[in-house]
NUZA-538680 format. One record per residue: residue in three letters; x, y, z of N, C-alpha, C, CB in turn; residue number from 1. Coordinates in steps of 0.05 Angstrom, whole numbers. Atoms other than C-alpha are relative to their C-alpha. Glycine has a CB too. Layout:
BEGIN
@aa=ala nx=X ny=Y nz=Z cax=X cay=Y caz=Z cx=X cy=Y cz=Z cbx=X cby=Y cbz=Z i=NUM
...
//
This chain:
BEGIN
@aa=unk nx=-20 ny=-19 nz=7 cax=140 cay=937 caz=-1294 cx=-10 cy=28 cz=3 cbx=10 cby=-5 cbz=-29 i=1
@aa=unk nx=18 ny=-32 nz=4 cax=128 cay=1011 caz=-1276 cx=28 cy=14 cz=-11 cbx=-17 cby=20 cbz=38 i=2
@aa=unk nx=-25 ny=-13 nz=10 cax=160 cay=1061 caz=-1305 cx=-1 cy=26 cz=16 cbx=0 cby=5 cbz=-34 i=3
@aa=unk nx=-5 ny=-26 nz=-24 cax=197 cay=1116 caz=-1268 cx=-4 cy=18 cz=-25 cbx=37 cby=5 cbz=20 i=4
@aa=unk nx=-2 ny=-20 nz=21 cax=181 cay=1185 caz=-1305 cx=19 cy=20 cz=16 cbx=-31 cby=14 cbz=-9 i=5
@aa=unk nx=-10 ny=-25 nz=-2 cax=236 cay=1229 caz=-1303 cx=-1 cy=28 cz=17 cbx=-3 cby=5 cbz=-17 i=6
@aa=unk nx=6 ny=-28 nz=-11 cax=245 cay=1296 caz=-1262 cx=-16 cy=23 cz=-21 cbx=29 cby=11 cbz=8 i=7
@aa=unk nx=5 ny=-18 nz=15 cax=250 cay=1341 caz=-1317 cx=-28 cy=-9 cz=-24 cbx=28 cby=6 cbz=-12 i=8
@aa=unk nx=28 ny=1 nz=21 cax=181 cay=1311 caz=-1355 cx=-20 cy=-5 cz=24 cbx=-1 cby=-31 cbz=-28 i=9
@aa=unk nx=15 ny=2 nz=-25 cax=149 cay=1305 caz=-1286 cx=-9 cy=36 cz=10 cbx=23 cby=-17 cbz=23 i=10
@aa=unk nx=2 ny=-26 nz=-9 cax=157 cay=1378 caz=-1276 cx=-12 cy=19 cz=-25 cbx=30 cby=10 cbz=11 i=11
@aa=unk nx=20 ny=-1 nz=12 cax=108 cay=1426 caz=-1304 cx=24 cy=26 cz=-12 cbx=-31 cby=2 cbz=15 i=12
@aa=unk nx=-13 ny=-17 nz=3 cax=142 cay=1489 caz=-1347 cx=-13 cy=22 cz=26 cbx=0 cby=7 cbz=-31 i=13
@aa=unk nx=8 ny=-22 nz=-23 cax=138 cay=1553 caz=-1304 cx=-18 cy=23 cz=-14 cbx=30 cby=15 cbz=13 i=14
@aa=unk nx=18 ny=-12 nz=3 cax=90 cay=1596 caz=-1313 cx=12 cy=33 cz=-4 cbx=-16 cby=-8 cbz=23 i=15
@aa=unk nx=-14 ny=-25 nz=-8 cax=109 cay=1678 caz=-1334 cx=-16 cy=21 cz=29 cbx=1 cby=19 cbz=-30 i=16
@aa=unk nx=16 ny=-13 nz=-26 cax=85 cay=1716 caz=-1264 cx=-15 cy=28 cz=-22 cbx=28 cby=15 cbz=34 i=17
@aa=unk nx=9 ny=-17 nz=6 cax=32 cay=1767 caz=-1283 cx=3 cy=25 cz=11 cbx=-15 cby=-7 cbz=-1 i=18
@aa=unk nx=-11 ny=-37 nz=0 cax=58 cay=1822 caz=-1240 cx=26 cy=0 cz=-20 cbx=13 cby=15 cbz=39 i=19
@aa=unk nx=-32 ny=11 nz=10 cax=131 cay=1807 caz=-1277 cx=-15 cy=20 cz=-24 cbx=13 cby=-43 cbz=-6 i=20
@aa=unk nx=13 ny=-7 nz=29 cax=93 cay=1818 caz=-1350 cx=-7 cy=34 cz=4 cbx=-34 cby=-22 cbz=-7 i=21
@aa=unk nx=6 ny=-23 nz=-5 cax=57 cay=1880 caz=-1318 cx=22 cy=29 cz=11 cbx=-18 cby=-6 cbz=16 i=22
@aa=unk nx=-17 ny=-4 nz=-7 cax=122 cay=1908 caz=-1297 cx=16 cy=17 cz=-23 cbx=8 cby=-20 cbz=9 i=23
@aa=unk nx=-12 ny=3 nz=26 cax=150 cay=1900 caz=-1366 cx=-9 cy=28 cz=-10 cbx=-10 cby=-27 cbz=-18 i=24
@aa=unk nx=18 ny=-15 nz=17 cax=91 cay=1936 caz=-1394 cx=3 cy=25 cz=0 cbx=-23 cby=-3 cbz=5 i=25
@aa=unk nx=0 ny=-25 nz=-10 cax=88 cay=1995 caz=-1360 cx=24 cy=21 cz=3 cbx=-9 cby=-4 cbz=22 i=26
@aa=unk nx=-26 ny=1 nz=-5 cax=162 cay=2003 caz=-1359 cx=4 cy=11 cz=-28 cbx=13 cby=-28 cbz=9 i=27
@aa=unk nx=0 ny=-10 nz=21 cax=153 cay=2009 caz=-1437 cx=-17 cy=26 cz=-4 cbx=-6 cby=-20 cbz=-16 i=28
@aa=unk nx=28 ny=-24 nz=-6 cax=90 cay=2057 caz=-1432 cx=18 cy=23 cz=6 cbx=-26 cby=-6 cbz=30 i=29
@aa=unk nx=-9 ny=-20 nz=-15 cax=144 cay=2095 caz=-1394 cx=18 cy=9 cz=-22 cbx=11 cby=-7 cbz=28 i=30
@aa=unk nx=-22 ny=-4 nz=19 cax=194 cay=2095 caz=-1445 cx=-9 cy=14 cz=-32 cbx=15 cby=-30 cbz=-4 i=31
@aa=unk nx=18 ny=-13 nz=35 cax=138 cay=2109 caz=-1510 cx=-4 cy=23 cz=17 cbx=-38 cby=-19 cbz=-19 i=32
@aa=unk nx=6 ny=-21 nz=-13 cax=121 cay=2168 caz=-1456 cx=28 cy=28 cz=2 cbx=-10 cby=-14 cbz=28 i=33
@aa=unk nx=-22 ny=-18 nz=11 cax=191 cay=2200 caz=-1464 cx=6 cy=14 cz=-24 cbx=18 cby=-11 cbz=1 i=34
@aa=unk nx=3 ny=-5 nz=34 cax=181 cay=2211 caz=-1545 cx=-21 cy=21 cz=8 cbx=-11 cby=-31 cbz=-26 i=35
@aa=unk nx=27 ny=-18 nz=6 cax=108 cay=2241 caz=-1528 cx=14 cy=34 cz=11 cbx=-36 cby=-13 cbz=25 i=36
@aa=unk nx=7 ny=-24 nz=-4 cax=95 cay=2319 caz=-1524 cx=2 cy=-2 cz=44 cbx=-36 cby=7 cbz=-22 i=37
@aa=unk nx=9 ny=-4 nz=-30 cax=118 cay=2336 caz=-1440 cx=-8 cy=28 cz=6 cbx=24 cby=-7 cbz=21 i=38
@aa=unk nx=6 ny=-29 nz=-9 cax=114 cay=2411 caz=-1442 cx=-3 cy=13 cz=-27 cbx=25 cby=14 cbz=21 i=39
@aa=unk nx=2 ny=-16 nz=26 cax=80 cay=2456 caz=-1499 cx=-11 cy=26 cz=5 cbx=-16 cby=-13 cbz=-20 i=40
@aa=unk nx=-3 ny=-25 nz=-6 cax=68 cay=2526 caz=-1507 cx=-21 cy=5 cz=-3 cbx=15 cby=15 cbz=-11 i=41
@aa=unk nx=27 ny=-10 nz=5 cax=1 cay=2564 caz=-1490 cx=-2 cy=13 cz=-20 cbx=-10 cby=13 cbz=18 i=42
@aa=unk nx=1 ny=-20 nz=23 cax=13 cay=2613 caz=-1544 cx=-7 cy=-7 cz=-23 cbx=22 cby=11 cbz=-4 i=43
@aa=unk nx=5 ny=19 nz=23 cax=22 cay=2565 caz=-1601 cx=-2 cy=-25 cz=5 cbx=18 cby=0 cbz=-19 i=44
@aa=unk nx=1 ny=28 nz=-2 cax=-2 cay=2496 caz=-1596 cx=15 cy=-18 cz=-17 cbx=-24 cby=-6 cbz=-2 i=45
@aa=unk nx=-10 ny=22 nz=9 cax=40 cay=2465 caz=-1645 cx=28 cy=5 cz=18 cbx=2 cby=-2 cbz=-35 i=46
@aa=unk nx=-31 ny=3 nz=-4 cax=107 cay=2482 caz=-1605 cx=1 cy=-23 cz=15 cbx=16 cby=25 cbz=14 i=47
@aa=unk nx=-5 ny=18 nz=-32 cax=122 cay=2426 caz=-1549 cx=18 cy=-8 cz=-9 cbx=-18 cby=-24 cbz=15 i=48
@aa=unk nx=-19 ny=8 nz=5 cax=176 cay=2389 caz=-1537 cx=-10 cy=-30 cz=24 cbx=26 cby=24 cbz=2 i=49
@aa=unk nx=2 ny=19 nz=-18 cax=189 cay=2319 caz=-1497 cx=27 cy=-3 cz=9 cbx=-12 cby=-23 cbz=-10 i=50
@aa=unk nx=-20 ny=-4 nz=-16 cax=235 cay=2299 caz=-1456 cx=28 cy=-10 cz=-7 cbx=-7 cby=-9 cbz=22 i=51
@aa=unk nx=-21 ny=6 nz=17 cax=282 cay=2265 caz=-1507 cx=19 cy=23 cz=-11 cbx=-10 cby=-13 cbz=-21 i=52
@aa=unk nx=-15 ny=-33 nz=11 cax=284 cay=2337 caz=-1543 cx=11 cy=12 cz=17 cbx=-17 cby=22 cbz=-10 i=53
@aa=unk nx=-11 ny=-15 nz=-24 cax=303 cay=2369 caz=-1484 cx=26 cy=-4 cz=1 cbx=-11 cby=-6 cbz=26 i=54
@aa=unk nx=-23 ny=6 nz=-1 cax=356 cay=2324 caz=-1485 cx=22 cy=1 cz=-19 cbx=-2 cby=-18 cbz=6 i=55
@aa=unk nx=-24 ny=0 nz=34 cax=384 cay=2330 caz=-1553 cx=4 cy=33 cz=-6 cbx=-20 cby=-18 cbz=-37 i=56
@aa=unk nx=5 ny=-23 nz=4 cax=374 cay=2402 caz=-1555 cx=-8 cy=24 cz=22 cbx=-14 cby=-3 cbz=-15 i=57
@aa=unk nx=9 ny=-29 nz=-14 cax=365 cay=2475 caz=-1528 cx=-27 cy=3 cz=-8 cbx=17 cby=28 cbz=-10 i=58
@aa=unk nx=24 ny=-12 nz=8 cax=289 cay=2497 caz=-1528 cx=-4 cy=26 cz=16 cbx=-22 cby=-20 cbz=4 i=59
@aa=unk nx=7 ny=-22 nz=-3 cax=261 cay=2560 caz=-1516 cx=-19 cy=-9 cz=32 cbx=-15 cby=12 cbz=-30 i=60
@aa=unk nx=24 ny=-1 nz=-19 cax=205 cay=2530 caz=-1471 cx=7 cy=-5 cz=27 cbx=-21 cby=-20 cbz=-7 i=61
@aa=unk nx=-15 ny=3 nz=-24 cax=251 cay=2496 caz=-1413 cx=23 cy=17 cz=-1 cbx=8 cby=-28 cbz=5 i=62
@aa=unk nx=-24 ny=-9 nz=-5 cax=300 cay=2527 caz=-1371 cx=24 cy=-16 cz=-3 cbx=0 cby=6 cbz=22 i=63
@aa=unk nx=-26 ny=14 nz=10 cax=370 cay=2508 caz=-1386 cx=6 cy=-22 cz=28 cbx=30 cby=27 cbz=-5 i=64
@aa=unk nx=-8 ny=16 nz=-24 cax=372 cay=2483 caz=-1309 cx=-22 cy=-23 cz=3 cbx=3 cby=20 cbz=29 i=65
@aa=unk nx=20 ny=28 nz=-1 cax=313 cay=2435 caz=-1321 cx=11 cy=-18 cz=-17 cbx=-32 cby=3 cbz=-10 i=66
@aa=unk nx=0 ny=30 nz=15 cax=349 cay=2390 caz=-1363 cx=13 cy=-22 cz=15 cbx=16 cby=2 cbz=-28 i=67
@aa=unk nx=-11 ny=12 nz=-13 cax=386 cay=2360 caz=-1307 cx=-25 cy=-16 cz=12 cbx=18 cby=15 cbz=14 i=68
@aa=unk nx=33 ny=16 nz=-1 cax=305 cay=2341 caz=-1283 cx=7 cy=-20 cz=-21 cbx=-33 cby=22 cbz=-12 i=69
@aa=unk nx=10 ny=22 nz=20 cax=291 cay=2316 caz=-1349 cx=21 cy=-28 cz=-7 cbx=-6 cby=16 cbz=-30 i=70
@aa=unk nx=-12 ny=30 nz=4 cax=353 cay=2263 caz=-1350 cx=-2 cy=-22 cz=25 cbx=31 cby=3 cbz=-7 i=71
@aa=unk nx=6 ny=17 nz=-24 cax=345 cay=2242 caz=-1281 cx=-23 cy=-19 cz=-14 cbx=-10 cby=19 cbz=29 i=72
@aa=unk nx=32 ny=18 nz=6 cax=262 cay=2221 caz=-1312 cx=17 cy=-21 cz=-18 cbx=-33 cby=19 cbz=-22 i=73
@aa=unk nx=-4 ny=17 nz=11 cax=296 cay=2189 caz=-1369 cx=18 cy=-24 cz=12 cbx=8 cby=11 cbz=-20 i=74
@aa=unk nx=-21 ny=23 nz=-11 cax=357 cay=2151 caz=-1329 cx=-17 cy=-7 cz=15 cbx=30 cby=6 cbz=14 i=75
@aa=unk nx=19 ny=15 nz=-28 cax=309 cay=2131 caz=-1279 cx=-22 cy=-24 cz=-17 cbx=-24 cby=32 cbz=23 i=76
@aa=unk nx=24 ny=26 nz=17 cax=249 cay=2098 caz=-1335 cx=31 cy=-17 cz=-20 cbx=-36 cby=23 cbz=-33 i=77
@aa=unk nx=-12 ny=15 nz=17 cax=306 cay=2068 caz=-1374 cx=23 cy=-26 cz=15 cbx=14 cby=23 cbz=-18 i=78
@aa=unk nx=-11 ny=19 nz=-25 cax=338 cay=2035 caz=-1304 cx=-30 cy=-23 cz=10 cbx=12 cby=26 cbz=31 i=79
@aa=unk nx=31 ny=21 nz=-10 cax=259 cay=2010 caz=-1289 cx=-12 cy=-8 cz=-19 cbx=-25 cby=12 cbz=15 i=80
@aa=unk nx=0 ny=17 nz=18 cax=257 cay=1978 caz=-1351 cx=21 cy=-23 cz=3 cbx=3 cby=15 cbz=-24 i=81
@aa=unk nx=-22 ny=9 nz=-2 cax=321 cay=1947 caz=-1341 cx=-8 cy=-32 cz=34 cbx=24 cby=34 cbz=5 i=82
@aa=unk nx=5 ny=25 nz=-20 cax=293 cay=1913 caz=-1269 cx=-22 cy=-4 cz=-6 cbx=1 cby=3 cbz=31 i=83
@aa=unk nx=21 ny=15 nz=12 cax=231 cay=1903 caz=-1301 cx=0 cy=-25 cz=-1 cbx=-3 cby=6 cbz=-22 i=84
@aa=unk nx=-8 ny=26 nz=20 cax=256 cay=1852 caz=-1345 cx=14 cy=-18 cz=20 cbx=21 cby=8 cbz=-28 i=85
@aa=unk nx=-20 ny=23 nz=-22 cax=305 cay=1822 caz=-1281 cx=-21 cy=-1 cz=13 cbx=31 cby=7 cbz=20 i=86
@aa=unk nx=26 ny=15 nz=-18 cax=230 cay=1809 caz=-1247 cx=4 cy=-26 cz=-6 cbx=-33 cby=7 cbz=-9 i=87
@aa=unk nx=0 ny=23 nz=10 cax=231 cay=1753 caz=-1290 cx=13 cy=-18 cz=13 cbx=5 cby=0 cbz=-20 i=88
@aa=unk nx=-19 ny=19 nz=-12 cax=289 cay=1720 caz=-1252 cx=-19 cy=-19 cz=30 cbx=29 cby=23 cbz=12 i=89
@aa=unk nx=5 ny=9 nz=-20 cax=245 cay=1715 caz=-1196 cx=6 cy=17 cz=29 cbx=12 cby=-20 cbz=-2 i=90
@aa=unk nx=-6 ny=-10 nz=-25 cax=286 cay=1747 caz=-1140 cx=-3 cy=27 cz=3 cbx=25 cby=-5 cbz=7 i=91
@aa=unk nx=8 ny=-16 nz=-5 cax=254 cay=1794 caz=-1099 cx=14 cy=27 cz=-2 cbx=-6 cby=-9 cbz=18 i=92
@aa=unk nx=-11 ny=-21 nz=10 cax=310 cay=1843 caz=-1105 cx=-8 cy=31 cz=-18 cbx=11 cby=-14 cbz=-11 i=93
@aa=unk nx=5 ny=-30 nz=14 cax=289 cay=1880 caz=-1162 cx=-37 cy=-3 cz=-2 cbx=21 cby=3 cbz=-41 i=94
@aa=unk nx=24 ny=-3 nz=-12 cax=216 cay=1876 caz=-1142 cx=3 cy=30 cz=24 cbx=-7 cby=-33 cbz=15 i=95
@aa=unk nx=-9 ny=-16 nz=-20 cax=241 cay=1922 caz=-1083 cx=9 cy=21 cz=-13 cbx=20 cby=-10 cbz=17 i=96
@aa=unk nx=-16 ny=-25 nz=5 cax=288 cay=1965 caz=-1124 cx=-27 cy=8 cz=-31 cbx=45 cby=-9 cbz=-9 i=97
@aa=unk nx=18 ny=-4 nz=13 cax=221 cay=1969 caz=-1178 cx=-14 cy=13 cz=19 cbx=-10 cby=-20 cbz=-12 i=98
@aa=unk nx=29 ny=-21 nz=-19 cax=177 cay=1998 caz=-1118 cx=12 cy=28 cz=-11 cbx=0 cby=-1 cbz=47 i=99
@aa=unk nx=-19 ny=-37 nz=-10 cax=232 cay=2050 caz=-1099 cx=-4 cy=17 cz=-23 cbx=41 cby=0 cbz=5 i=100
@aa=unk nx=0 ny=-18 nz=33 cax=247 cay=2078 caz=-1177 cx=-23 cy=1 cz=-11 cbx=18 cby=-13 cbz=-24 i=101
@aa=unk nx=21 ny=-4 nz=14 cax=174 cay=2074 caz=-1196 cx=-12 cy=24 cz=22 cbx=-18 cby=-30 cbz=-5 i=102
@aa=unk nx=15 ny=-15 nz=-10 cax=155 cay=2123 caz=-1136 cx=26 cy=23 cz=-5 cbx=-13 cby=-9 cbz=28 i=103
@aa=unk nx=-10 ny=-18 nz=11 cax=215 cay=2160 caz=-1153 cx=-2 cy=20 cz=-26 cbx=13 cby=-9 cbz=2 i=104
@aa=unk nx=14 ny=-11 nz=22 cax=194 cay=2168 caz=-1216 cx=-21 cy=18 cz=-6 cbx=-8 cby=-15 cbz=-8 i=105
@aa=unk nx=21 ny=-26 nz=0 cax=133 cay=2201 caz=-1203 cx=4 cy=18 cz=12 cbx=-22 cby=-2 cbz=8 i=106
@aa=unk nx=-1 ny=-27 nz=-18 cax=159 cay=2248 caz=-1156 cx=13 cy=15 cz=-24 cbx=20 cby=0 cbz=33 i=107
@aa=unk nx=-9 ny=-15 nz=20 cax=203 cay=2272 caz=-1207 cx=-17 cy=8 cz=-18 cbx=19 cby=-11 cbz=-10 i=108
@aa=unk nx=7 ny=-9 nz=14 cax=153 cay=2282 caz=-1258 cx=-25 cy=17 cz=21 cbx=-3 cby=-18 cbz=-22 i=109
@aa=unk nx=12 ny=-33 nz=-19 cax=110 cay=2321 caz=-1194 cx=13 cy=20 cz=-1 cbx=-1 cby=1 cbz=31 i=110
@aa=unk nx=-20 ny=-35 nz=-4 cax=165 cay=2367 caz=-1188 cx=-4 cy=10 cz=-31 cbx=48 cby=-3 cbz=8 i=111
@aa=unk nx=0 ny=-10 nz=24 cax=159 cay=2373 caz=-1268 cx=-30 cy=24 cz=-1 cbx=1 cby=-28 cbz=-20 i=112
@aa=unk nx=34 ny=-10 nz=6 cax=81 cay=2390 caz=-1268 cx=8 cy=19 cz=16 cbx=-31 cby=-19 cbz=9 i=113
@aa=unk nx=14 ny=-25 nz=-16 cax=78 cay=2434 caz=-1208 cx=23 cy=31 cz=-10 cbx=2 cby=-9 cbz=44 i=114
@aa=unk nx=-17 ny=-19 nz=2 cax=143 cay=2478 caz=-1235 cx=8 cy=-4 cz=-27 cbx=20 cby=-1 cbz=19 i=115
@aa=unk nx=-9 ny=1 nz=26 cax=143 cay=2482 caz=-1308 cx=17 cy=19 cz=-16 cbx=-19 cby=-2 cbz=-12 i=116
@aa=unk nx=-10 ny=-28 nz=6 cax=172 cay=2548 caz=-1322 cx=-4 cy=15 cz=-1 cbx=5 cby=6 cbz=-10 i=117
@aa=unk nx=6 ny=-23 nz=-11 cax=173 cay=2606 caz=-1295 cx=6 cy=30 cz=-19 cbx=15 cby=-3 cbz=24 i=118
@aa=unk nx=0 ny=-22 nz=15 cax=164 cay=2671 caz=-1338 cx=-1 cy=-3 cz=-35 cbx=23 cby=13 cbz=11 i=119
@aa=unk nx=11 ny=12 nz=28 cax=139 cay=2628 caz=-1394 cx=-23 cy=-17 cz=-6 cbx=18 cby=-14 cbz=-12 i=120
@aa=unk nx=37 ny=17 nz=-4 cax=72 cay=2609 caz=-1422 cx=3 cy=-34 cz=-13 cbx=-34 cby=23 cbz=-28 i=121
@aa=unk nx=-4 ny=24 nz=-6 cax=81 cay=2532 caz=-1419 cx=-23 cy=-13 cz=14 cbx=21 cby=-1 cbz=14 i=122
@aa=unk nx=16 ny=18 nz=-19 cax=33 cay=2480 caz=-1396 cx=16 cy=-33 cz=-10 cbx=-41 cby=2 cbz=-10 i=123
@aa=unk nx=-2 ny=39 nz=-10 cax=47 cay=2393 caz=-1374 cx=-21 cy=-6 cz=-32 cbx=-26 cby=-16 cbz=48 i=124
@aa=unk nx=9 ny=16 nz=18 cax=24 cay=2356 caz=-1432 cx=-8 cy=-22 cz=6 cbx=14 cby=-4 cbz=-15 i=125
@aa=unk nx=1 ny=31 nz=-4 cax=9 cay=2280 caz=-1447 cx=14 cy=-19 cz=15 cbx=3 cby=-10 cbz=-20 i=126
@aa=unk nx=-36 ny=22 nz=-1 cax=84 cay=2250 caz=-1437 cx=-7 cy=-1 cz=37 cbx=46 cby=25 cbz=-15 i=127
@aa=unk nx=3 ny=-5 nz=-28 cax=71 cay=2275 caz=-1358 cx=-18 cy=-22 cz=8 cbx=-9 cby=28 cbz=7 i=128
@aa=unk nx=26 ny=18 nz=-2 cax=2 cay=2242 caz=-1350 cx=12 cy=-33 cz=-3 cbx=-23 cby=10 cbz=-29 i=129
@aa=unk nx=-17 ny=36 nz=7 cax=27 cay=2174 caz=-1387 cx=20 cy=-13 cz=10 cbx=12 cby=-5 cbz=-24 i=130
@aa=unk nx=-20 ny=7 nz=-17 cax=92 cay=2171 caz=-1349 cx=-7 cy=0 cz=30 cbx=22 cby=18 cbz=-4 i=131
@aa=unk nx=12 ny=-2 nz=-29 cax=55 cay=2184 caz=-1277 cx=-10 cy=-28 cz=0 cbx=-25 cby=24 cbz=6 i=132
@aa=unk nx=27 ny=26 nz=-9 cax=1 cay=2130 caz=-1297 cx=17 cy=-27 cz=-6 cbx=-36 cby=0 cbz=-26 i=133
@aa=unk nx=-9 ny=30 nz=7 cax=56 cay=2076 caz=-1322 cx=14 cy=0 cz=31 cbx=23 cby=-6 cbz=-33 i=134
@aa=unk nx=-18 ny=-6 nz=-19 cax=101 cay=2097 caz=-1260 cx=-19 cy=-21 cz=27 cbx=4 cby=40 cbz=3 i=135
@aa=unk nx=7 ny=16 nz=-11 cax=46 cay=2078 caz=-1217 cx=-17 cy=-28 cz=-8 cbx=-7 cby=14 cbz=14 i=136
@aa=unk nx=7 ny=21 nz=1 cax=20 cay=2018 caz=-1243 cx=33 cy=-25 cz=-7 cbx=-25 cby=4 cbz=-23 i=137
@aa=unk nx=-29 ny=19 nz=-10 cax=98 cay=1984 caz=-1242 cx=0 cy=7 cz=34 cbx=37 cby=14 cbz=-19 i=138
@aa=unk nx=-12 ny=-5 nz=-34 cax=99 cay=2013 caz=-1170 cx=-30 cy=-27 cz=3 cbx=-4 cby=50 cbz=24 i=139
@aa=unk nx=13 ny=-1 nz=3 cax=28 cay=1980 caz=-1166 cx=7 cy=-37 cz=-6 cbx=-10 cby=24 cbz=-12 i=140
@aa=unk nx=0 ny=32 nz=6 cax=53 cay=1906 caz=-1198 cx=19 cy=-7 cz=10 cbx=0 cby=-12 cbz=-26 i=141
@aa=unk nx=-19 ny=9 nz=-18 cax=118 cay=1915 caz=-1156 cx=-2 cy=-11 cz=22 cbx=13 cby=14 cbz=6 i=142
@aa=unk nx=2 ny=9 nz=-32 cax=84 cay=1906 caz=-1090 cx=-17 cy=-31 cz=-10 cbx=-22 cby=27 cbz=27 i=143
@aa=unk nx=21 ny=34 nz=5 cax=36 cay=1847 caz=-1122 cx=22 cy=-18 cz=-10 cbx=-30 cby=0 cbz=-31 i=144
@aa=unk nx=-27 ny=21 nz=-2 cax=109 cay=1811 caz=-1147 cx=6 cy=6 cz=26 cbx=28 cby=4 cbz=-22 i=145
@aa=unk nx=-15 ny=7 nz=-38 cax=141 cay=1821 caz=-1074 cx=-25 cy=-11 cz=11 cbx=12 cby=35 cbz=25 i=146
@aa=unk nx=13 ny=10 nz=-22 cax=70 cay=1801 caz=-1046 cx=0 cy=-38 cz=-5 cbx=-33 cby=15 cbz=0 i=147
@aa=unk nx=5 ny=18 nz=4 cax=60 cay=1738 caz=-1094 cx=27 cy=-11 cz=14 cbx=-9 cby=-4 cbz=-25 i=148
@aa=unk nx=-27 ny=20 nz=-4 cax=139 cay=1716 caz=-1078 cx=-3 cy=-4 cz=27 cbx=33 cby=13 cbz=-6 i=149
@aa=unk nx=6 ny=8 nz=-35 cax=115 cay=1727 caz=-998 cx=-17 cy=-25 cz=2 cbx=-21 cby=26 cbz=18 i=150
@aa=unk nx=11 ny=22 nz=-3 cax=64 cay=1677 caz=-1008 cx=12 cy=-24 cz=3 cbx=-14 cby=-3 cbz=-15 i=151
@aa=unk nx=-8 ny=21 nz=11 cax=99 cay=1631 caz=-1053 cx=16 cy=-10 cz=19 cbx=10 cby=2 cbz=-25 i=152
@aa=unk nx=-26 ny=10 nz=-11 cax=153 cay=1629 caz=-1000 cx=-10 cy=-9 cz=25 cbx=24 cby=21 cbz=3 i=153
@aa=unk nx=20 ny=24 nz=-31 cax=100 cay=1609 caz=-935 cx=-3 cy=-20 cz=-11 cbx=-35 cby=8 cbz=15 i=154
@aa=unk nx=10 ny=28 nz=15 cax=71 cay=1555 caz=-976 cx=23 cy=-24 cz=3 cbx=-5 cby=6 cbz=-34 i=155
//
């Protein structure tokens, strides 16, 4: 007598992909990086603001025409959180649309750094830094998910 085992107890659970997880991560990093200090004032070190405040409010330190910048950064990390998490599905899709919005991302916060405001003493803070370095390490686990799904799919 043998016994047949089942598909579904034959088959192993799936495994979470480690770029997928790293995706996630960095995606959040990006999002605790919107709360931090992006631009503060040489004059007085306690003033800064981030890029949330910007959004909820008038500051002295940005121009009124940078806040259209600062929502693009936020709609853009709060969309690459969003395909983050649809890594998980698997399909390469938002692996692809994770490259794109993670190098978008940093350009936008280049244009932030190199043009902070003009005829005011202002310097780039933390939030800049921390949003660059999560930006590229999702761009960074996007191409290692699209590379692992290339493999997985010769095999």
């Amino acid at each position: 007598m043998s016994q047949a085992t089942s598909p579904a107890l034959a088959s192993k659970p799936k495994a979470l992909p480690i770029a997928a997880i790293l995706m996630v991560v960095g995606s959040l990093i990006m999002v605790v990086g919107l709360f931090l200090p992006f631009v503060s004032s040489t004059t007085d070190s306690s003033i800064s603001v981030s890029v949330i405040d910007v959004l909820k409010e008038e500051s002295d330190l940005v121009e009124s025409g940078a806040k259209v910048l600062y929502s693009l950064i936020a709609g853009t990390v709060g969309i690459s959180l969003v395909l983050s998490a649809l890594a998980f599905t698997g399909k390469k899709v938002w692996g692809w649309l994770a490259v794109i919005l993670s190098f978008i991302i940093a350009g936008f916060n280049g244009l932030m750094a190199m043009a902070p405001s003009e005829g005011k003493s202002v310097q780039i803070d933390i939030a800049a830094t921390v949003i660059a370095g999560a930006a590229l390490v999702v761009f960074a686990a996007s191409i290692a998910f699209l590379r692992r799904k290339k493999v997985a799919a010769n095999s």
